[in-house]
VEXDREN-2710 file (C-alpha; in Angstrom, 1 decimal):
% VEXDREN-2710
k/r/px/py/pz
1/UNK/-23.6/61.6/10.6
2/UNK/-26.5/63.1/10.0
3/UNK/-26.7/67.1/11.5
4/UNK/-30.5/67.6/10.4
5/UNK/-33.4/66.4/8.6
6/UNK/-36.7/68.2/7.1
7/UNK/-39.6/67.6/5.4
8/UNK/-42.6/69.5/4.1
9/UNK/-45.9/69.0/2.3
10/UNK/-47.2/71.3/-0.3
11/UNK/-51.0/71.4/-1.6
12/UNK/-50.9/71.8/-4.9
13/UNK/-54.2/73.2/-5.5
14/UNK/-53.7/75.9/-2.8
15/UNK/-50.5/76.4/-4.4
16/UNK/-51.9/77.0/-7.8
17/UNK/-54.3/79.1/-6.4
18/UNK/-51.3/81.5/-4.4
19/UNK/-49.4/81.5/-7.4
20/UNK/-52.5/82.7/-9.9
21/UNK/-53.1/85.3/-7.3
22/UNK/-49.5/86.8/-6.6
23/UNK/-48.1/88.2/-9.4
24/UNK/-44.8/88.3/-7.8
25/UNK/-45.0/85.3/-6.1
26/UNK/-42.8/83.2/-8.4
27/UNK/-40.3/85.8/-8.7
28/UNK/-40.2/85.7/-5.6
29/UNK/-39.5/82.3/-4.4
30/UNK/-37.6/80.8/-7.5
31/UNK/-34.4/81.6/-9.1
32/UNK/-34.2/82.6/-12.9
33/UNK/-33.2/78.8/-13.6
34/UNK/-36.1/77.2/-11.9
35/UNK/-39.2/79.3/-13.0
36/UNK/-40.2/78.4/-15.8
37/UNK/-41.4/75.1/-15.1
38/UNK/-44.9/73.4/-14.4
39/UNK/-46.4/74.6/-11.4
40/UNK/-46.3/70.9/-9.8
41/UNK/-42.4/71.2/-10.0
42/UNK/-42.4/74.4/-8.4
43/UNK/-44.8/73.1/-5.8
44/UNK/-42.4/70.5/-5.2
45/UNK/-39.5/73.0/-5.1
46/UNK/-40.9/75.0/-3.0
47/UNK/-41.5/71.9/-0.6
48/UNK/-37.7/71.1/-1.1
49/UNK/-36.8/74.8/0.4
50/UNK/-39.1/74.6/3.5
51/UNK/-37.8/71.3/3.8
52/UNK/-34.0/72.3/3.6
53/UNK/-34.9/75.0/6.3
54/UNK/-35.9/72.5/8.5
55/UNK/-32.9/70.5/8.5
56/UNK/-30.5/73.5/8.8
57/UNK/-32.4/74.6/12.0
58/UNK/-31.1/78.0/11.6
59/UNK/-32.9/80.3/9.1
60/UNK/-32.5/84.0/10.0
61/UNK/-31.5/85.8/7.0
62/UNK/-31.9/83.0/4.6
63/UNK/-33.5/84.1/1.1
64/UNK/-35.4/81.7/-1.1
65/UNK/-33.1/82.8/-3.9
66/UNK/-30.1/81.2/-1.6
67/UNK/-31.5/78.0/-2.1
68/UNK/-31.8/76.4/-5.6
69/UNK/-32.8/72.7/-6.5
70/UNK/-30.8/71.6/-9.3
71/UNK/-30.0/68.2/-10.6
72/UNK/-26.7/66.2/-11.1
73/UNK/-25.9/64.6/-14.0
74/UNK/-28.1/61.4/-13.6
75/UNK/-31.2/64.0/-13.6
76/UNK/-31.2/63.5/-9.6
77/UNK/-32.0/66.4/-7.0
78/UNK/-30.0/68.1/-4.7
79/UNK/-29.1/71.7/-3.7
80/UNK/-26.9/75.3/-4.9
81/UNK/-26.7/77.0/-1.6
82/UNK/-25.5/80.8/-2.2
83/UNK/-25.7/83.6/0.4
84/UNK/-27.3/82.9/4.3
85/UNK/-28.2/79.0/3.0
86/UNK/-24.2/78.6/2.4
87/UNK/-23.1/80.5/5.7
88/UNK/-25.3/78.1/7.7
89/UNK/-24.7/74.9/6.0
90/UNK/-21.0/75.6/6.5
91/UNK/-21.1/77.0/10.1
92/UNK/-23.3/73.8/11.1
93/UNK/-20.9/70.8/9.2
94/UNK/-22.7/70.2/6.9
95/UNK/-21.1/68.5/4.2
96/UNK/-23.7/67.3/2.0
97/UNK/-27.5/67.6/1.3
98/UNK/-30.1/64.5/0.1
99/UNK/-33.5/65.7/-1.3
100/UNK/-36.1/63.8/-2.3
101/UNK/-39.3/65.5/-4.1
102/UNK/-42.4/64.0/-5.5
103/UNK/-45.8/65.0/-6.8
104/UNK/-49.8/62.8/-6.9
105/UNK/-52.7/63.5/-5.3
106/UNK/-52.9/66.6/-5.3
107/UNK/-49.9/67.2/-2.9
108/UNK/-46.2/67.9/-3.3
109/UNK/-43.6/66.3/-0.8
110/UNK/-40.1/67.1/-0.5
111/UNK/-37.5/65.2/2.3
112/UNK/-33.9/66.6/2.9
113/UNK/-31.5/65.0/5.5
114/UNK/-28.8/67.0/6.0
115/UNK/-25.2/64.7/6.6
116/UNK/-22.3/66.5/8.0
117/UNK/-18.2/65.5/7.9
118/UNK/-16.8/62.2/9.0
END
């Protein structure tokens, strides 16, 4: 059954620009593991988190660092909720997490349905 979905659009021109500007901004918004790559991916990252937010429907207290994209063995997307993320994703049934990210024309997309138990 599906508890939640959530999408988000990033432009990734306005997003280059942010991140030039911030120093911190990366820091801030990525884990260790996920800034070091090209700012499209983070772009598309960063899409994937204000995505997952949606879907949860509950974000007090959440920290970006509570929410990490990762990938599975076949190289495919998904989630490491830590912290607030977890606390929600548990409290609402949620059992697992889809994501979907991509990146062209100068805009990153990420979609995330949220399923719960049987």
């Amino acid at each position: 059954m599906i508890v939640g979905i959530g999408v988000d659009v990033v432009d990734l021109a306005r997003f280059t620009r942010a991140v030039a500007r911030t120093a911190r901004l990366v820091d801030r918004l990525f884990t260790g593991a996920e800034r070091d790559l090209p700012v499209h991916s983070l772009a598309a990252r960063f899409a994937a988190k204000e995505a997952l937010m949606k879907a949860l429907g509950d974000t007090e207290g959440v920290r970006w660092h509570d929410m990490e994209i990762i990938s599975d063995v076949e190289g495919n997307p998904g989630f490491a909720l830590t912290g607030v993320a977890a606390d929600i994703a548990r409290r609402r049934g949620i059992a697992s997490l889809h994501l979907s990210m991509t990146h062209d024309a100068g805009v990153a997309i990420a979609f995330v349905v949220a399923e719960g138990g049987a």
